[in-house]
C-alpha positions as CSV (number, residue, x, y, z in Angstrom):
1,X,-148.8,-143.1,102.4
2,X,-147.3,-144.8,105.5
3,X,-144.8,-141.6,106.0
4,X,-147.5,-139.1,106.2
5,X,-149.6,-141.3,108.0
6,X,-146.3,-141.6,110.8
7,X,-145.7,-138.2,110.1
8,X,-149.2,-136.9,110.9
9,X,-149.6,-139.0,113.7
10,X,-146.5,-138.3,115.7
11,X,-147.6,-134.5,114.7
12,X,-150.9,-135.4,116.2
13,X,-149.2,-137.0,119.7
14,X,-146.4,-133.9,120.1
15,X,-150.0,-131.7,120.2
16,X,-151.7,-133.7,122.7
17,X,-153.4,-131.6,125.9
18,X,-152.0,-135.0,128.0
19,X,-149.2,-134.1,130.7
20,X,-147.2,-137.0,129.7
21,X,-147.2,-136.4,126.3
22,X,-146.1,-133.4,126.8
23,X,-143.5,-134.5,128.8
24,X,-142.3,-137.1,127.0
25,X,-141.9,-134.8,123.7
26,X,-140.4,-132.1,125.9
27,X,-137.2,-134.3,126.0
28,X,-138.2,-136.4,122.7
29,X,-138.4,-134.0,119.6
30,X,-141.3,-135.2,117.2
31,X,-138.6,-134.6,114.4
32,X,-136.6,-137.0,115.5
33,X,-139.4,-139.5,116.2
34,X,-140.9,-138.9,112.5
35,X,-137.5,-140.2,111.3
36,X,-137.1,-143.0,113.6
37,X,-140.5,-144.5,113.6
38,X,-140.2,-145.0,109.5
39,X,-136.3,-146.7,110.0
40,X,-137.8,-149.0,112.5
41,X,-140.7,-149.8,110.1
42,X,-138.1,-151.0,107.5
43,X,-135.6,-152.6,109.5
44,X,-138.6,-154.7,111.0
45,X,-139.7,-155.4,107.3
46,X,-142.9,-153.6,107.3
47,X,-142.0,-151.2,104.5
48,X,-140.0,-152.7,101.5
49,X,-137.5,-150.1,101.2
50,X,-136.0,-151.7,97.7
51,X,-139.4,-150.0,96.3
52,X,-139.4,-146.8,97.5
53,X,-137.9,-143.9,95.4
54,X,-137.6,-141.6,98.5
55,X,-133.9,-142.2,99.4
56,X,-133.0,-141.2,96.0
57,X,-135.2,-138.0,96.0
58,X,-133.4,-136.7,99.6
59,X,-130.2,-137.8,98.1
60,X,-130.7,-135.9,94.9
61,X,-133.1,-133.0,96.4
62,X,-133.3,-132.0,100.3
63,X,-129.4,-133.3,101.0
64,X,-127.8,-131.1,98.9
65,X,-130.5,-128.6,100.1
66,X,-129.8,-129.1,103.9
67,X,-126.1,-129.0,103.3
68,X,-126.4,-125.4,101.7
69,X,-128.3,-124.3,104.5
70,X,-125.8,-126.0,107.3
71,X,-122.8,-124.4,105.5
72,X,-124.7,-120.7,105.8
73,X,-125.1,-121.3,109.2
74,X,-121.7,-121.4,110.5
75,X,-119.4,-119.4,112.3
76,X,-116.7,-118.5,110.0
77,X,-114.7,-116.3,112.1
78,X,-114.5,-119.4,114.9
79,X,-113.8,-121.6,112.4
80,X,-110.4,-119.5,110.9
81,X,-109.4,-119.6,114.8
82,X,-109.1,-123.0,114.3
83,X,-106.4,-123.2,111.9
84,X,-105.6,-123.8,108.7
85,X,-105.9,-127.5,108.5
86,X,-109.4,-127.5,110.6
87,X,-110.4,-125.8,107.2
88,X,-109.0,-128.4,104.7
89,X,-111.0,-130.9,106.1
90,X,-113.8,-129.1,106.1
91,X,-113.3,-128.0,102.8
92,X,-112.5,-131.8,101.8
């Protein structure tokens, strides 16, 4: 409910015809806004975050997912230049 309704507005905002929108998200990505605007709704205690089940659905679904995808996307021969142990700890 109140994430689509951030999410959709902050969607709504980054397509805005206004010269200072525009400017503002030129230097402000709208992603990074549709996940701050919910964390500063429950730190301020608007949403009850003991209630909600969607930290446990991105720590079971979409991280795993995202990690998967940010492992395909990386430069493999740069990362053997870097040495042996460079690659334990990513491995780790």
């Amino acid at each position: 409910g109140i994430l689509t309704l951030c999410a959709a507005f902050v969607v709504q905002l980054s397509n805005s015809p206004r010269p200072a929108l525009q400017k503002f998200f030129k230097f402000i990505p709208s992603v990074l806004l549709v996940y701050l605007i919910p964390a500063l709704l429950v730190n301020i205690g608007f949403i009850d975050a003991s209630q909600s089940r969607v930290y446990e659905f991105n720590v079971e679904n979409l991280l795993p997912a995202t990690l998967i995808l940010l492992t395909l996307s990386l430069n493999l021969p740069a990362l053997a230049k870097l040495g042996p142990k460079c690659i334990l700890v990513f491995l780790a």
